[in-house]
C-alpha positions as CSV (number, residue, x, y, z in Angstrom):
1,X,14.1,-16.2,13.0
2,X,10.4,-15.4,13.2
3,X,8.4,-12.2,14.4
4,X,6.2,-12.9,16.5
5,X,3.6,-9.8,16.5
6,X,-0.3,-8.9,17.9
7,X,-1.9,-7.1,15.8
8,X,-4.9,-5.6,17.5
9,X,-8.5,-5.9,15.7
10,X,-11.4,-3.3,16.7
11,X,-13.9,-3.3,14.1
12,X,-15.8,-0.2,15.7
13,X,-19.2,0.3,14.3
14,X,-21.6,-0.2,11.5
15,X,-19.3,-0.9,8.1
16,X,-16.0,-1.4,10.2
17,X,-17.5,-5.0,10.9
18,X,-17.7,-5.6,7.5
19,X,-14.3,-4.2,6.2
20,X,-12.1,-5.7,9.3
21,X,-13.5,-9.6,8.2
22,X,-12.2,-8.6,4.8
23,X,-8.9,-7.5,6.3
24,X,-8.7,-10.5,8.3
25,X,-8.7,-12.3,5.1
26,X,-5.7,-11.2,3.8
27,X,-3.9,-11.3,7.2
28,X,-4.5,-15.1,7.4
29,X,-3.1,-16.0,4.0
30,X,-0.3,-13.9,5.2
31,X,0.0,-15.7,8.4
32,X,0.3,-18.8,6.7
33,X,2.4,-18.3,4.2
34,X,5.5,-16.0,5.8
35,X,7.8,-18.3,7.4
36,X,9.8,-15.3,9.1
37,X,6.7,-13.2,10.8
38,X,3.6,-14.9,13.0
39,X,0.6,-12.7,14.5
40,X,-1.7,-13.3,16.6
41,X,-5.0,-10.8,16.8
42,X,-6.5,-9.2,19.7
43,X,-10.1,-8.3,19.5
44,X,-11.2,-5.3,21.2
45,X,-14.3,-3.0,21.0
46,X,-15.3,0.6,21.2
47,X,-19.1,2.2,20.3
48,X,-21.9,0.4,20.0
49,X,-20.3,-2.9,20.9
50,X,-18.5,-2.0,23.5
51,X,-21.6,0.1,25.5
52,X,-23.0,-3.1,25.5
53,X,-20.7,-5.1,27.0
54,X,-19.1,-2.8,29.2
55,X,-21.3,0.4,29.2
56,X,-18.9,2.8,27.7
57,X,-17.7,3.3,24.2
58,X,-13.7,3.6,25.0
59,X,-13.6,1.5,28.4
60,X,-10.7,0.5,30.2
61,X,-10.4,-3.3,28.9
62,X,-10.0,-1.8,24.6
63,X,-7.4,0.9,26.4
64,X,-5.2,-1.3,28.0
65,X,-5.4,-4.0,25.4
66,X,-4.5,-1.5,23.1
67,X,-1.3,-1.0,24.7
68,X,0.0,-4.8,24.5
69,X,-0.5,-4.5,20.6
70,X,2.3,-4.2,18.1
71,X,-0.3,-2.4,15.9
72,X,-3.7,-1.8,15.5
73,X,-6.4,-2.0,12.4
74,X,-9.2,-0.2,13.5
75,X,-12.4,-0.4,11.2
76,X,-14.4,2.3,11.4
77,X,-16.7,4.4,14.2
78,X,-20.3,6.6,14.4
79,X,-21.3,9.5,15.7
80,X,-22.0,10.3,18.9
81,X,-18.7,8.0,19.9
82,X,-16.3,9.2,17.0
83,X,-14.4,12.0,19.0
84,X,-14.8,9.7,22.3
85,X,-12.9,6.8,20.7
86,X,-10.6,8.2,18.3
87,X,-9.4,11.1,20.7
88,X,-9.0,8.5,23.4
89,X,-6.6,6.5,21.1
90,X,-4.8,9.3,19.0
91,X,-4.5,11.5,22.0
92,X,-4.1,8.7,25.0
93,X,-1.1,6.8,22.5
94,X,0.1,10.3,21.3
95,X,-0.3,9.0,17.8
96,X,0.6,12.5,16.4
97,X,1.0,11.9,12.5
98,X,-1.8,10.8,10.6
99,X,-0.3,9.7,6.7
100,X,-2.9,9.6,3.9
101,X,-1.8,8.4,0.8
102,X,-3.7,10.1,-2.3
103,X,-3.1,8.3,-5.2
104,X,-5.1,6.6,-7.6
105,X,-5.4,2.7,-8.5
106,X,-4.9,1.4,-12.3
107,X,-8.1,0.5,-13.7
108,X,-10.8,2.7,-11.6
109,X,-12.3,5.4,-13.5
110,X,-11.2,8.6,-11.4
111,X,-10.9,12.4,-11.7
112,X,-7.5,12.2,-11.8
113,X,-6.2,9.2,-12.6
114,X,-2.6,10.0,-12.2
115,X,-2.7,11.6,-8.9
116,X,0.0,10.4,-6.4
117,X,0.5,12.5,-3.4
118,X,0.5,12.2,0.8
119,X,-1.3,14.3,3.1
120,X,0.6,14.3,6.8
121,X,-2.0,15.6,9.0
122,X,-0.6,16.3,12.6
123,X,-3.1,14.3,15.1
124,X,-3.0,15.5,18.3
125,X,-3.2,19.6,18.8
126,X,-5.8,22.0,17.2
127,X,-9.2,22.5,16.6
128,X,-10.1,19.2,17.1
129,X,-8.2,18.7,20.7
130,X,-11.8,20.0,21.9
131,X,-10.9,22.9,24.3
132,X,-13.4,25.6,24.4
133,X,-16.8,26.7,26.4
134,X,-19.6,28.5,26.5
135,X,-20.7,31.9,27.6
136,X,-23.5,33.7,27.2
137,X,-23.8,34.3,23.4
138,X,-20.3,33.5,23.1
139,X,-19.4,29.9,21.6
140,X,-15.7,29.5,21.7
141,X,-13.9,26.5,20.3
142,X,-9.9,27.4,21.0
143,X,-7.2,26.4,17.9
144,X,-3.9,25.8,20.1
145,X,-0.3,24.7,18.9
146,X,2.4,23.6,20.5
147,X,6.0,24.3,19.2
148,X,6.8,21.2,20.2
149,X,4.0,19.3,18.7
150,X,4.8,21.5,15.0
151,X,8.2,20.6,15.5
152,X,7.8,17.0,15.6
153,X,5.1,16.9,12.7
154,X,7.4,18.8,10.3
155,X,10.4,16.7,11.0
156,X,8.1,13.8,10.7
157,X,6.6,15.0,7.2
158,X,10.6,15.3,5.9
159,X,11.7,12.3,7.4
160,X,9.0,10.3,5.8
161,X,9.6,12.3,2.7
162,X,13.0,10.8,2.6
163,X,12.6,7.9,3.5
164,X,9.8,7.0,0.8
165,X,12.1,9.1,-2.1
166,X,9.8,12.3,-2.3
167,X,11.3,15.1,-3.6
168,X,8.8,18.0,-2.5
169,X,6.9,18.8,1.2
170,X,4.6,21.9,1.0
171,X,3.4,23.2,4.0
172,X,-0.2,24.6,4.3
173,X,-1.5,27.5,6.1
174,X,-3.5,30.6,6.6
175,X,-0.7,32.8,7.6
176,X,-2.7,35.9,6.0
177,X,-5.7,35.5,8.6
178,X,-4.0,33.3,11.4
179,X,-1.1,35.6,12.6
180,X,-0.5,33.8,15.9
181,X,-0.1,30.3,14.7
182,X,0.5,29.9,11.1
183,X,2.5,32.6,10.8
184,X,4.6,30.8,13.0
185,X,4.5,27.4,12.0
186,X,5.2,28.5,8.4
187,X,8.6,30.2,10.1
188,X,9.6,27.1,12.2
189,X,8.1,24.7,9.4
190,X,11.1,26.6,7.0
191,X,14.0,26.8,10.1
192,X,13.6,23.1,10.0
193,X,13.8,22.5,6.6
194,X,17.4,23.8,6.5
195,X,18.0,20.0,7.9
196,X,17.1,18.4,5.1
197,X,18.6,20.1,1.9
198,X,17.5,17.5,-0.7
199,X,14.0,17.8,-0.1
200,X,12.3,21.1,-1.7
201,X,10.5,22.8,0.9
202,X,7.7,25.4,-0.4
203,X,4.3,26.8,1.2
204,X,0.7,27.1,0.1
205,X,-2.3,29.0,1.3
206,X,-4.7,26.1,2.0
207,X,-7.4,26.9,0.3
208,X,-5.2,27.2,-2.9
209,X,-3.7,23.6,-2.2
210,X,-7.5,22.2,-2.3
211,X,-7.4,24.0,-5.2
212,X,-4.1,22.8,-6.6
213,X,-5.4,19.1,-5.6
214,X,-8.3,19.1,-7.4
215,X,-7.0,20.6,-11.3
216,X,-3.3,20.0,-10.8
217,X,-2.5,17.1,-8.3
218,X,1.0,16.2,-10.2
219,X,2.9,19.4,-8.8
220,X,2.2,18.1,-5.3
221,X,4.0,15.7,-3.3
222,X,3.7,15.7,0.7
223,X,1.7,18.0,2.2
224,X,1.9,18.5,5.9
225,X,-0.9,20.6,7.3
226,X,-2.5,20.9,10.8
227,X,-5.1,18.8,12.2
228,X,-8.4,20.5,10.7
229,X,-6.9,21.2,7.2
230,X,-5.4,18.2,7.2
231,X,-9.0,16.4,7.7
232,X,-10.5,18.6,5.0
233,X,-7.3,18.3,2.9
234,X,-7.5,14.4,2.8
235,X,-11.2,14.2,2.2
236,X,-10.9,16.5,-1.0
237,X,-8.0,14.4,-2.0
238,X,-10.4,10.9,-1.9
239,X,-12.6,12.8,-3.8
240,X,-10.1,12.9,-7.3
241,X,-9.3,9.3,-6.5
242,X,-12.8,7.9,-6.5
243,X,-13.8,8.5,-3.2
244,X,-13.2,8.1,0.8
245,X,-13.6,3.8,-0.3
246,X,-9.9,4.4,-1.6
247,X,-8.7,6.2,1.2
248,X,-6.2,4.6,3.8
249,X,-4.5,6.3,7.0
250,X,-1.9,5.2,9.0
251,X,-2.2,7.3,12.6
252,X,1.7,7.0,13.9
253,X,3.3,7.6,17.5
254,X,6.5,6.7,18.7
255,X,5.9,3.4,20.6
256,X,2.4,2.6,18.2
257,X,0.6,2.9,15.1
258,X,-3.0,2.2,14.3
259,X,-4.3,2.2,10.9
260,X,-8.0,2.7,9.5
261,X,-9.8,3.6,6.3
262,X,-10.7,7.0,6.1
263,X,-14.5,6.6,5.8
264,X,-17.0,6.6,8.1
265,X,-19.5,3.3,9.5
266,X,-22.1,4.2,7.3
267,X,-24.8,2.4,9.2
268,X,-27.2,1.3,6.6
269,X,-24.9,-1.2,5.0
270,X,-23.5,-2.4,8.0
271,X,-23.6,-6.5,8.3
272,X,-24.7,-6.6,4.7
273,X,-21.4,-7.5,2.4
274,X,-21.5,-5.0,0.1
275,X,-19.5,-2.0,0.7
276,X,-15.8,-1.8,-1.2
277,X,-12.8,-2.9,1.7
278,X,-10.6,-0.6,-0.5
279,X,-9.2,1.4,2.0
280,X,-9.0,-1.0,5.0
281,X,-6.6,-3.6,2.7
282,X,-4.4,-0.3,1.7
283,X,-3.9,0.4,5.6
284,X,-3.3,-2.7,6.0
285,X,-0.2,-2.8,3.1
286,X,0.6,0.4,5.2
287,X,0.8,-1.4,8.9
288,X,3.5,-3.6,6.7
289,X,5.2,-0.6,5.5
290,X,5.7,0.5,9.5
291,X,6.4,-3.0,10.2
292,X,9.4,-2.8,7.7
293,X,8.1,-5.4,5.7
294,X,8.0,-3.5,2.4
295,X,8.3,-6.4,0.8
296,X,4.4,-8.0,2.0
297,X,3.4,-4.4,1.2
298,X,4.7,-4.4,-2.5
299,X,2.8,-7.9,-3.3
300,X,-0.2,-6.8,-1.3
301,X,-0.5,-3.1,-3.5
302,X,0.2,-5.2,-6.6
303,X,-2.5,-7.9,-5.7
304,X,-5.4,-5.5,-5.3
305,X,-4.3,-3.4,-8.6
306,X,-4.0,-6.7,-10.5
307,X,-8.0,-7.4,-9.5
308,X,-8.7,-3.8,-10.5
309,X,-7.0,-4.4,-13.8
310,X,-9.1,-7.4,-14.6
311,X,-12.0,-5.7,-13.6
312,X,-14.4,-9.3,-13.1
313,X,-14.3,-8.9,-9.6
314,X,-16.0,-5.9,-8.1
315,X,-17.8,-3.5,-5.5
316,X,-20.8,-1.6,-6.3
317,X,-19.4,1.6,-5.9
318,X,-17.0,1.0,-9.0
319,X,-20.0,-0.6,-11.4
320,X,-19.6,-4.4,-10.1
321,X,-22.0,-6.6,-7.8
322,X,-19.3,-8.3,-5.8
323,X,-19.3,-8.8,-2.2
324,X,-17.3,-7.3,0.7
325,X,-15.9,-10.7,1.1
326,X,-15.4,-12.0,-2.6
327,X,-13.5,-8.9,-3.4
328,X,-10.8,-9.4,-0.2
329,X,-10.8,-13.1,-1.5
330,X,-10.2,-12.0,-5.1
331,X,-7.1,-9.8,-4.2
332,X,-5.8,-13.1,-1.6
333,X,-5.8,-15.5,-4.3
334,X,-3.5,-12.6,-6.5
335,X,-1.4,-12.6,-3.3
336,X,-1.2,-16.0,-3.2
337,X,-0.1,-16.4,-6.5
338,X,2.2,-13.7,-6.6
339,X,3.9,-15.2,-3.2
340,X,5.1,-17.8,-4.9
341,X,7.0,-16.3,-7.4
342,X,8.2,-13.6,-5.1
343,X,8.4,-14.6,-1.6
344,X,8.6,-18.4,-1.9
């Protein structure tokens, strides 16, 4: 019986043109050679693109086409729309857990080549909800919690935990400063570990985690951590693996995921073929991971390290001259080739 999905497209601005056509690559052979699953994309715009045409950068038409999607690969998107857009999709779809995979790839010289952990930043509550004013000399931005919204991204980090055989979640804080809030998330964060006794549970200041990510990334497995530290968490954790370009995220609700690479658009290069589409094909072996086809994933992760192995085909950013395009068509003809002997 076959699947019959819509995966929804919004390339966003500058570079997330560029890395969405090299997506769409991959997601075409795959179309064509799964006999069980059939998509069909839905193209929708925010920023730039979508001020033009409508004269708004999150209008109605992306909002409710987002919400006859399956899923949704999202490219990438500029200041001034970034909060606009991705509040109006995290927030709007309550996509409340953002995963971000840490680990490096075989045959990319890294800062720690060996580094394999997950960052589970919750999406929703926080600094970056936006709440605060202005009065007088007084410039108030307001970090608020719910206990609801902690509860559901600490069971979310252990469920995941589980389900992808970790063995560890550490849960990052500022409990010595942040009396109101940390203090009690690191409380509830260990009530709720009692339900899931084969998963260590343990705690970290955050400052020492960034630490702990940068010299000793092996003694660290999922990290869950609240919006802001998440953000900052995720970025230094790019850094030991060669950069934001090798960065994916998967932004997870209940009803709807959307996944994106973790960079910015990057402007300059936009429309030119050059930048490294990394990140986007790893979300995209993540959207198969949600989808619960772990299988597609596995020959998609393998493809792309197979092309990083040989090393004849790539970006600039890791010493090569390759297109945008000629790398996602490198790691499609892998696929193909693998598919054969594993999905045939």
């Amino acid at each position: 019986m076959t699947e019959n999905l819509t995966i929804g497209i919004i390339p966003g601005d500058g570079i997330g043109r560029d890395v969405t056509r090299a997506a769409r690559i991959i997601l075409n052979l795959i179309n064509e050679r799964c006999a069980d699953i059939s998509f069909v994309y839905k193209d929708m715009d925010v920023g730039e693109a979508a001020i033009k045409k409508h004269g708004e950068a999150f209008p109605d038409e992306t909002r409710e086409g987002i919400s006859s999607c399956d899923v949704i690969l999202f490219g990438a998107i500029g200041a001034p729309h970034d909060f606009v857009v991705l509040s109006g999709i995290r927030y709007g779809f309550n996509l409340y857990a953002n995963v971000r995979p840490i680990k490096s790839l075989p045959g990319v010289e890294v800062l720690q080549p060996d580094a394999d952990l997950v960052v589970i930043r919750e999406n929703t509550e926080g600094l970056y909800r936006g709440i605060g004013y202005t009065d007088g000399d007084y410039h108030v931005n307001l970090r608020v919690f719910t206990q609801a919204g902690m509860e559901k991204i600490i069971h979310f980090s252990f469920n995941w935990a589980k389900k992808n055989n970790r063995k560890k979640v550490t849960f990052t804080h500022k409990e010595s400063i942040l009396v109101h809030t940390d203090a009690f998330m690191k409380e509830l964060f260990y009530e709720i570990a009692k339900d899931y006794p084969t998963i260590e549970a343990d705690d970290m200041e955050v400052d020492a985690c960034a630490m702990r990510m940068v010299m000793k990334p092996q003694t660290l497995d999922v990290i869950v951590a609240e919006n802001a530290n998440g953000d900052i968490l995720s970025d230094v954790g790019g850094g030991i693996i060669g950069g934001l370009g090798f960065t994916p995220s998967a932004n997870i609700g209940d009803n709807l995921a959307m996944f994106e690479p973790v960079h910015g658009s990057a402007p300059k290069y936009a429309d030119k073929d050059v930048v490294n589409p990394t990140a986007i094909l790893m979300s995209t072996k993540l959207m198969f991971d949600y989808l619960n086809r772990t299988d597609i994933a596995a020959l998609l992760q393998n493809s792309l390290n197979r092309v990083y192995l040989e090393g004849k085909v790539r970006t600039y950013d890791v010493g090569g001259n390759s297109s945008t395009s000629e790398f996602a068509k490198a790691v499609a003809e892998k696929l193909d080739d693998l598919w054969d002997c594993n999905l045939a």
